[in-house]
C-alpha positions in Angstrom: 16.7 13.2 31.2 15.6 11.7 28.0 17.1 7.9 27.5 18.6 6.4 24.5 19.1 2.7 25.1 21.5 2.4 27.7 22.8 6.4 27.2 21.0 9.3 28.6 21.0 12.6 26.5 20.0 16.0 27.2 19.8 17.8 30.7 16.2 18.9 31.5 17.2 22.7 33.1 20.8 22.6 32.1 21.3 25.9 29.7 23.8 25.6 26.7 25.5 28.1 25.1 25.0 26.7 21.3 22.4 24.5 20.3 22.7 23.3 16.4 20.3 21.2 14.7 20.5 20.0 11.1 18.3 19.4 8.5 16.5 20.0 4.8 13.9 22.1 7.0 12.1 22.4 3.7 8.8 23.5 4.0 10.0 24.6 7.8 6.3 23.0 9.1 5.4 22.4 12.7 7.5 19.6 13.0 10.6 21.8 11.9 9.3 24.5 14.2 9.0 21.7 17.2 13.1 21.1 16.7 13.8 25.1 16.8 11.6 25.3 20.2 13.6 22.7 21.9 16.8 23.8 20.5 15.7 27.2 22.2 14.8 26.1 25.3 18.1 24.2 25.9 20.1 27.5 25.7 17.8 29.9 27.0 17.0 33.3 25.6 20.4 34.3 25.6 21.9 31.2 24.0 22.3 30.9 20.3 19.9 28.9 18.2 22.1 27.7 14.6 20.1 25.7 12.0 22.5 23.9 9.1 19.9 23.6 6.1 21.1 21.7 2.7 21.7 23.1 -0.7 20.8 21.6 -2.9 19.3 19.2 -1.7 20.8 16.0 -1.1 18.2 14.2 -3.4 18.5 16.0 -5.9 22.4 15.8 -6.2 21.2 12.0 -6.4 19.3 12.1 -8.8 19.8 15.3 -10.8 17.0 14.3 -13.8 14.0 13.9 -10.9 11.5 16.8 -11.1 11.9 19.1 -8.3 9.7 19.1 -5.3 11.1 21.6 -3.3 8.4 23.4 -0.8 10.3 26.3 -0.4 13.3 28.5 -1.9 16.3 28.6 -0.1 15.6 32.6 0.5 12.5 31.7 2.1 13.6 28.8 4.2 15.8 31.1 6.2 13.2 33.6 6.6 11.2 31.5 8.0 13.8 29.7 10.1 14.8 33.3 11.4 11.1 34.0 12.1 11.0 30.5 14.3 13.6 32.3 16.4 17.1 30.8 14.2 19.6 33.1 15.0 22.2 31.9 12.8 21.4 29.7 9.2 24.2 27.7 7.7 23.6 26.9 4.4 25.7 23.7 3.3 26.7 23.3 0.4 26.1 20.0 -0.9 27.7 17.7 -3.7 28.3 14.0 -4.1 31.8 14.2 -2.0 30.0 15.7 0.8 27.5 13.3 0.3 30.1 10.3 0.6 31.7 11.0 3.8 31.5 8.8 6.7 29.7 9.6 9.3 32.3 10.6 11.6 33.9 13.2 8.6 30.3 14.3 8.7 30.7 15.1 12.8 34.3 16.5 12.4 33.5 18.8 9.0 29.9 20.1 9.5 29.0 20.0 13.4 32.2 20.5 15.3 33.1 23.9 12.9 29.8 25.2 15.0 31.0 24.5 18.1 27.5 23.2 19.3 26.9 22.3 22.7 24.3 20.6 22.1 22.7 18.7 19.4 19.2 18.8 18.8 17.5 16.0 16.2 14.3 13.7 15.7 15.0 10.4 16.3 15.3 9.3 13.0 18.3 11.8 12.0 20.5 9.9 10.0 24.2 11.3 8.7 27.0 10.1 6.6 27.2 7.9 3.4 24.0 5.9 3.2 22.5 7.5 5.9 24.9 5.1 8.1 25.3 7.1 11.0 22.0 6.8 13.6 21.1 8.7 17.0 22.9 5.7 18.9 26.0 6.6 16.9 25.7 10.5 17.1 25.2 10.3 20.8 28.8 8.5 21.1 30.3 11.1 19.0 28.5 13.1 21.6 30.6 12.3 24.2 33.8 11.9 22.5 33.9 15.4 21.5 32.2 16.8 24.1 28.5 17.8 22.7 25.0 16.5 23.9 22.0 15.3 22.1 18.1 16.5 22.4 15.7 14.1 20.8 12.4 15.6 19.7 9.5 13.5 19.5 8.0 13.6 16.3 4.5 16.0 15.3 1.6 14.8 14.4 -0.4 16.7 12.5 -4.5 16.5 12.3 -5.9 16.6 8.6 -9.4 17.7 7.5 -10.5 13.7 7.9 -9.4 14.0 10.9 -6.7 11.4 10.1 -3.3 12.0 12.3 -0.3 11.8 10.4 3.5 12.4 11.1 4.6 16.4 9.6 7.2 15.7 7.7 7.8 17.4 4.2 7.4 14.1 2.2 4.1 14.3 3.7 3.4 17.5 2.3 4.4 17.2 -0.9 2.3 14.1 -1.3 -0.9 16.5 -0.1 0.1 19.3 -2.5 0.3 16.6 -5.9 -3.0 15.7 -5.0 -4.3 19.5 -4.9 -4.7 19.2 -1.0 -3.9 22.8 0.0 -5.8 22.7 3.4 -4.2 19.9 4.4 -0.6 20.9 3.4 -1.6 24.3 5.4 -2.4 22.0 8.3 0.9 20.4 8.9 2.6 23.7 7.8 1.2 25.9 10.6 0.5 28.8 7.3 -0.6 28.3 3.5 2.0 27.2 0.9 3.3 29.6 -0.9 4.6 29.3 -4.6 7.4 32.0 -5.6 8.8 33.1 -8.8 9.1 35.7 -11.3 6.5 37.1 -14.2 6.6 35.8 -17.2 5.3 36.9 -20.8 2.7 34.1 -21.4 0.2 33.3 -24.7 -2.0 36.5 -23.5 -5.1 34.3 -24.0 -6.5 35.4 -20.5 -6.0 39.2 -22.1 -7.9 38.1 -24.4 -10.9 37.0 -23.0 -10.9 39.3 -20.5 -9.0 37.7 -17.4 -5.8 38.7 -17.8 -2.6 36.5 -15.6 0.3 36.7 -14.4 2.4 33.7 -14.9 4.7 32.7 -12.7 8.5 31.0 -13.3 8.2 28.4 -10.4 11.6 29.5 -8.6 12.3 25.5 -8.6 9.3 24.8 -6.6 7.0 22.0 -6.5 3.6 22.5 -8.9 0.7 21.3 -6.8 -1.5 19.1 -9.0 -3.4 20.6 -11.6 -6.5 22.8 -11.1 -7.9 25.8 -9.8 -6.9 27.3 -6.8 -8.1 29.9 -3.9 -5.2 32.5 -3.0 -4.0 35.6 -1.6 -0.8 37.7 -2.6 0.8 41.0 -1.8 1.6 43.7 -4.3 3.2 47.1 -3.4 2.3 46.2 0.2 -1.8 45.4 -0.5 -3.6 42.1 -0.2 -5.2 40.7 -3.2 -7.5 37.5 -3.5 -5.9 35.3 -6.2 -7.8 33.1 -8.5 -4.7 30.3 -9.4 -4.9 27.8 -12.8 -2.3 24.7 -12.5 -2.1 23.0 -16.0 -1.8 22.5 -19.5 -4.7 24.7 -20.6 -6.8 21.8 -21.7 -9.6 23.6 -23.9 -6.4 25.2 -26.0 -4.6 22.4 -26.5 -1.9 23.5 -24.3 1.3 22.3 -23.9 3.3 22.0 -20.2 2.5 22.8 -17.2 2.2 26.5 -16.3 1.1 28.7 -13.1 -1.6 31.1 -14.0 -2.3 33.9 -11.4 -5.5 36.3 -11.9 -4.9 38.7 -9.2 -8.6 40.0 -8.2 -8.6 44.0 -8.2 -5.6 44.4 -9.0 -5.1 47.3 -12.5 -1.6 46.7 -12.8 -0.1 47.0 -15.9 -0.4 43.8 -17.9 2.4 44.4 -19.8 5.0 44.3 -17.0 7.2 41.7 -16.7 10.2 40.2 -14.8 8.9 40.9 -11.3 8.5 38.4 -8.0 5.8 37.6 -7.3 4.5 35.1 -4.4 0.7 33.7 -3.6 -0.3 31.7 -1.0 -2.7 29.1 -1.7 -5.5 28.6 0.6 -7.8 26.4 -1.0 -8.5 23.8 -3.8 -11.9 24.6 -6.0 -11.9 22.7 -8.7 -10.1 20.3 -11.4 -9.2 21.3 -15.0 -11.9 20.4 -17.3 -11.3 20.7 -21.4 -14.1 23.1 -22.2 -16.0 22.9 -25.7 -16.3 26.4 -26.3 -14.4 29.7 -25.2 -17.7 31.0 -23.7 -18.0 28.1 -21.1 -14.8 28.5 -20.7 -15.5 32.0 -19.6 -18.4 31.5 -17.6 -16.4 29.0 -15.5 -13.6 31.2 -14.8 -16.8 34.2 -13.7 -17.1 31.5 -11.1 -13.9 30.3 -10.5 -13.1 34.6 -9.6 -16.0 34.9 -7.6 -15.5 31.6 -5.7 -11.7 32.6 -4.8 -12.8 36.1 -4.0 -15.2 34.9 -1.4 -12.4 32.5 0.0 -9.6 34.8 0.5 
């Protein structure tokens, strides 16, 4: 039994039908994964595992003129729940009424409709206007309507400094704005991946002979600017990636944009309006305003070679 204060929640051996646990699950990292596991082991391999994921996202109905720092699409979130062993995603919709219900509107319109068994949360789960409702008060929700709660410890992750920290996606955003890809792939248990669609750019990269693909961030976080290490997948082959986050410094660019130079690849480079995804694997270096279009291109000889040898 795991105690709560004075209540005791969850029955070690005890199968439940339903298990539902609730959540952003942006990013779905290992501490995400960590929920799913225990949600699966309370109902067994024939129970049913039901995620409730948020869209948008509760922030940004908040505060709808904050950049976007999603991790992941919406799309790719359930894949990844699905892959974690989800067997059922519900996507909530999300708006400031939603938002404003108490706590116990929250339990009656969003868990009971699942008909979960069992509850499965960190112990920081919070529900309901201002994030009111607590794991004390969802436990006696619990047992007025007849449902159980699992608390999860929380996962620390191990970063390259060998600093522990808690996985949570906050976390990981604050690794990717500061160009830490390894670390972000620590706590993520696989690389981050940045999705979108082609774009017709300024064709400067054409033009002196490393031609990009550049990406429409599908509402995705930018990791801070610089050059990355990556891989992607075209027409079912792997390609090392050489990535450039930034405002094109030694053109005087303007905005930031997500350059792709997908190594090997002789696709045409006039083709547009196709998804593409990379996953980036490492940081090499920062953007630097070159003084002259041929250091520029010496740089980015390196900058291929150094991504090739990566990936």
């Amino acid at each position: 039994m795991i105690a709560l204060g004075e209540v005791e929640v969850g029955t070690v051996g005890l199968m439940h039908s339903t298990a539902l646990t609730i959540g952003n699950f942006d990013g779905v990292h290992l501490g995400h994964v960590a929920l799913i596991a225990a949600a699966r082991r309370c109902v067994g391999p024939s129970g049913r595992v039901v995620a409730m994921s948020f869209d948008p996202p509760p922030a940004v109905v908040l505060s709808p003129t904050s950049p976007c720092t999603r991790l992941t699409t919406m799309d790719r979130r359930i894949e990844l729940l699905k892959a974690c062993g989800v067997d059922e995603v519900i996507v909530q919709r999300v708006d400031r009424d939603w938002l404003e219900q108490s706590p116990e509107a929250f339990v009656l319109n969003s868990v009971l409709p699942q008909r979960p068994d069992i509850l499965v949360e960190g112990a920081d789960f919070r529900f309901g206007h201002r994030r009111a409702g607590d794991i004390e008060a969802l436990v006696q929700f619990g047992q007025r309507h007849g449902f159980e709660i699992e608390i999860v410890p929380a996962v620390l992750g191990h970063l390259s400094n060998l600093e522990s920290v808690p996985v949570r996606s906050s976390g990981i955003r604050w690794l990717l704005e500061r160009g830490r890809v390894h670390d972000a792939t620590r706590l993520l248990g696989r690389p981050w991946r940045m999705e979108g669609i082609v774009e017709r750019g300024d064709q400067r990269g054409r033009e002196i002979g490393c031609p990009t693909a550049n990406l429409i961030p599908d509402g995705l976080l930018l990791p801070a600017d610089g050059v990355y290490a990556g891989v992607t997948e075209v027409d079912g082959e792997l390609f090392p990636v050489a990535v450039s986050i930034g405002q094109k410094p030694t053109f005087d660019g303007e905005g930031r944009v997500f350059e792709a130079h997908i190594i090997g690849w002789n696709g045409p480079l006039d083709h547009y309006g196709w998804p593409l995804a990379v996953d980036l694997h490492r940081w090499i270096r920062g953007q630097v305003k070159f003084d002259s279009v041929d250091q520029l291109c010496n740089q980015i000889a390196q900058d291929i070679a150094a991504a090739a040898a990566v990936c």
